[in-house]
N, C-alpha and C positions, 0 to 999 in steps of 0.2 A: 311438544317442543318446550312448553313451560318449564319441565324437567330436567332438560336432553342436560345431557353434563359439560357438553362445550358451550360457549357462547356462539348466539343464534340472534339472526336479523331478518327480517321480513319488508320487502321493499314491490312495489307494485310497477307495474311496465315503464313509467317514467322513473324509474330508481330511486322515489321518493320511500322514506321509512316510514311503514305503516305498523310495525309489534316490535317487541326484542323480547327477550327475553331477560329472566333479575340478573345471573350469571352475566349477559351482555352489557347490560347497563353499568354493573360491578368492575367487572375485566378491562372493562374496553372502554366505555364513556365515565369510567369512573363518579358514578350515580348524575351524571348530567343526563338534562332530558334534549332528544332530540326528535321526536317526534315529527314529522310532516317534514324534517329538510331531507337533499338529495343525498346520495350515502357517498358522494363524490365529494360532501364536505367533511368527511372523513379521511378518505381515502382518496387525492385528487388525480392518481392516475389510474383508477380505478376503469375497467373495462370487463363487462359481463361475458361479451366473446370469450374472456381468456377464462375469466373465472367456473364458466360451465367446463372449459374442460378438463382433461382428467388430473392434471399438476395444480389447476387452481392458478392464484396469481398472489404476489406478497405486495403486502402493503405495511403502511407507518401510519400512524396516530398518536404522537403524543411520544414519545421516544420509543415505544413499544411496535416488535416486526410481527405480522400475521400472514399466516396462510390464509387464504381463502378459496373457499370451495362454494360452487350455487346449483342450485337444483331449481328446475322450473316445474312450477302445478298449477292448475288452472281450478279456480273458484270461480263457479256461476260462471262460466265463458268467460272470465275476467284472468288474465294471466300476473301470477306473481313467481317471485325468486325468492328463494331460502337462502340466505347466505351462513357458512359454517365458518366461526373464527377460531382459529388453531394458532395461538400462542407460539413464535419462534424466535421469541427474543434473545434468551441465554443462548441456542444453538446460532443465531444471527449473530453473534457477539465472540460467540468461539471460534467462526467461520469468518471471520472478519479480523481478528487475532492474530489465528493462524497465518493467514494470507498476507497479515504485516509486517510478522515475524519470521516469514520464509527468508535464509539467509543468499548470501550473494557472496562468492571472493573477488576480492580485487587484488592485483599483482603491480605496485610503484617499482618503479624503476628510474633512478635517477641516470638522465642519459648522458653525461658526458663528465660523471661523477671524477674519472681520471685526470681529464682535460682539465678542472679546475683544478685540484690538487697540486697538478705535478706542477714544482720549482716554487707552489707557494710558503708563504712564511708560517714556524708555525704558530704565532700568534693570529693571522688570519684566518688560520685552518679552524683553529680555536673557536673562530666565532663564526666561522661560516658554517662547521656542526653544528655549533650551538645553535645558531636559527632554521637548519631544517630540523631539530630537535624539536624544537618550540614550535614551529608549523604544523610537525607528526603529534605533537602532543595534543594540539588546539583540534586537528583532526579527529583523534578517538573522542575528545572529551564531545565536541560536538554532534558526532554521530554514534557516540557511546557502543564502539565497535571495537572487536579484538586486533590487534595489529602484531605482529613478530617479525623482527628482522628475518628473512632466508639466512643460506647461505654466502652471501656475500656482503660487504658492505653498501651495497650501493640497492639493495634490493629488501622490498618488505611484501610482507603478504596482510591481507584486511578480510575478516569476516564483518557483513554488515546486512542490519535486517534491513528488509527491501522499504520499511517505513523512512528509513534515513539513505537509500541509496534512490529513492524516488526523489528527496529533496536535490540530492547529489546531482542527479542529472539535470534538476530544475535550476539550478546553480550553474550547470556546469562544468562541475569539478573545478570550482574558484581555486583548488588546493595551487593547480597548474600556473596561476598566475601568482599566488602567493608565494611558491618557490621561485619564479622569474625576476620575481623584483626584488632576491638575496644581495645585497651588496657586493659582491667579489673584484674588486677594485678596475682595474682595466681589461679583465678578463674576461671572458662571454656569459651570460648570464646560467645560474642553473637551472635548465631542465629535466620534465619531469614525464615519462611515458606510463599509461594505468590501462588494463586489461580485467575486465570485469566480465565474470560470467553469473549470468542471471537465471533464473528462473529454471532452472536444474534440478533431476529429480534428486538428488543427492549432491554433497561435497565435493565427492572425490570428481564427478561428472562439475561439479560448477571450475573446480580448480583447474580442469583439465581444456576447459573452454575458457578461461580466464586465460592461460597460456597463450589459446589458437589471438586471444581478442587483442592481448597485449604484442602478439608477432604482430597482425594487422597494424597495430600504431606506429610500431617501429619502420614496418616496412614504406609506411606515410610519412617517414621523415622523426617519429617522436614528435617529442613536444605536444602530446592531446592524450585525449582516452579515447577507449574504445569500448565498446559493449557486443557482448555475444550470448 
């Protein structure tokens, strides 16, 4: 084991560390000595059941992710654990990436975009785009997300990584109340209907449930979002 090429630990039936190896000491305790403490102060949800079997178990230390693997041998009737540390920190970190940067569509729709327009002045009109403009704009900048109008005026479509559409719904979709409190003089206020499809094996699959998500709001009256 002195040798073995991965880092290697030796811990006795209270899971106290009794060897490691120089690689271990190096990799993983970055040359601190630990000798005689429990390996749960390494590893505090550290559990031998999982780690004997055949997937091991991952654990943290120090910002660094490891597999672990153990192996039970018995010296003089005395039983101990080999534990095998297996480095997975850049794949913990790509996998952790990717999973952040899975995208999402959202489908806005401002719902009674006619109702305010029609008979208004157009210096009102003026400024009532102009502040759902500035809303949609505050919107990308904040969730640093693609947005294009559709086909219509009253409708936009959002690509957004799931790291800013998790805040979103932690939020709430504030968006919904930022467009309710537009000025539009004695007129109803503007609403805003959002259809968000999540966790999609593809686009075209998220855009197409963003549709079913945003029927769902509408058919709730608008004015909220929905999630599918």
């Amino acid at each position: 084991l002195t040798q073995f090429p991965i880092p290697v630990v030796v811990v006795d039936k209270n899971q106290e560390i009794l060897w490691y190896n120089e690689l271990f000491k190096e990799k993983v305790l970055e040359r601190e000595d630990l000798f005689g403490y429990p390996i749960c102060q390494l590893l505090p949800q550290f559990s031998m059941e999982e780690a004997v079997q055949p997937g091991g178990i991952t654990g943290e230390y120090r910002g660094r992710f490891f597999q672990v693997y153990a192996a039970v041998s018995r010296e003089h009737e005395e039983e101990i654990h080999v534990l095998y540390f297996l480095d997975q920190t850049e794949s913990h970190r790509a996998m952790v990436e990717y999973q952040e940067t899975r995208p999402s569509v959202a489908i806005l729709l401002i719902d009674n975009y006619d109702e305010v327009m029609r008979g208004i002045k157009e210096s009102e009109k003026a400024q009532v785009l102009g502040a759902i403009e500035t809303i949609l704009e505050r919107f990308v900048t904040e969730n640093k997300c693609l947005l294009r109008k559709m086909d219509s005026r009253d409708k936009f479509l959002a690509v957004i990584e799931e790291r800013y559409m998790r805040q979103l719904t932690e939020n709430r979709f504030k968006i919904l109340d930022e467009m309710r409190s537009i000025a539009t003089g004695d007129r109803m206020p503007i609403t805003f209907s959002i259809g968000v499809g999540r966790g999609a094996p593809d686009l075209v699959e998220s855009e197409r449930m963003a549709s079913q998500a945003l029927e769902m709001a509408l058919g709730r009256g608008g004015d909220q979002a929905a999630i599918r």
